[in-house]
N, C-alpha and C positions, 0 to 999 in steps of 0.2 A: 504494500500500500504506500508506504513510504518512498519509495523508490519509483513507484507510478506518479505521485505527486510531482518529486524532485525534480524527473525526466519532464512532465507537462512544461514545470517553470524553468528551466533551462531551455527549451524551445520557445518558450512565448518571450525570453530573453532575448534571446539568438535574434528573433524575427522582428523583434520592436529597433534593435540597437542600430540599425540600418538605416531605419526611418528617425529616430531620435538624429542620428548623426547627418540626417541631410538636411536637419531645420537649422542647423547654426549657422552657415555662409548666410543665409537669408537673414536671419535674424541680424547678422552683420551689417549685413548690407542695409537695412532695415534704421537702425543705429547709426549708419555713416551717414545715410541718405536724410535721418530728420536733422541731425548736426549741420548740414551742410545748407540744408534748409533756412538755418537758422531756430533760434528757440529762447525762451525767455526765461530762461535757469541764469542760475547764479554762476560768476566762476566756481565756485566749491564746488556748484553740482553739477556743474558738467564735468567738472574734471574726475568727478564720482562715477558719472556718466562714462566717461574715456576710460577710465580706471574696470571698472565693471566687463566693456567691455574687450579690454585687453586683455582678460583674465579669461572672460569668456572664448574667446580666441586661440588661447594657449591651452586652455582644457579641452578644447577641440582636438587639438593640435595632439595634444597627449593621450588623445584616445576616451576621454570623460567625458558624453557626449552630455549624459544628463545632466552631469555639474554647470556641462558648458549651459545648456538649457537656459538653466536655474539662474545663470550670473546675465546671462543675455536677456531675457525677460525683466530680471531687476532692473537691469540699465533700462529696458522701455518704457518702465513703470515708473520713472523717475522722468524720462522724456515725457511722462503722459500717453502713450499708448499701450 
């Protein structure tokens, strides 16, 4: 039974982590494109903003797709979207 479960989450793993890892260039992109826009933050918080996502970027980078997620989303959430 155990081993039936494990095996289930280890494949719904497998198959999410692909899809997880092709939202971050966008989310990137996403983030460059409101900056560039322009935006009514403060320097702090853009620089919170930049910070977020150059973190988010390198946890791409190194394979954490979800982390990357997690730090990319914060930065948009501070952008306001």
């Amino acid at each position: 039974m155990f081993l039936r479960l494990f095996s289930a989450l280890l494949v719904v793993l497998a198959l999410a982590s692909p899809a997880v890892a092709s939202q971050c260039p966008s989310l990137v992109q996403k983030i460059d494109d409101a900056v560039a826009a322009g935006t009514s933050l403060s320097a702090e918080d853009l620089a919170k903003v930049q910070a977020l996502r150059d973190e988010g970027e390198a946890l791409h980078g190194a394979g954490s797709h979800a982390e990357s997620v997690a730090k990319l989303q914060e930065a948009l959430g501070l952008l306001g979207m």
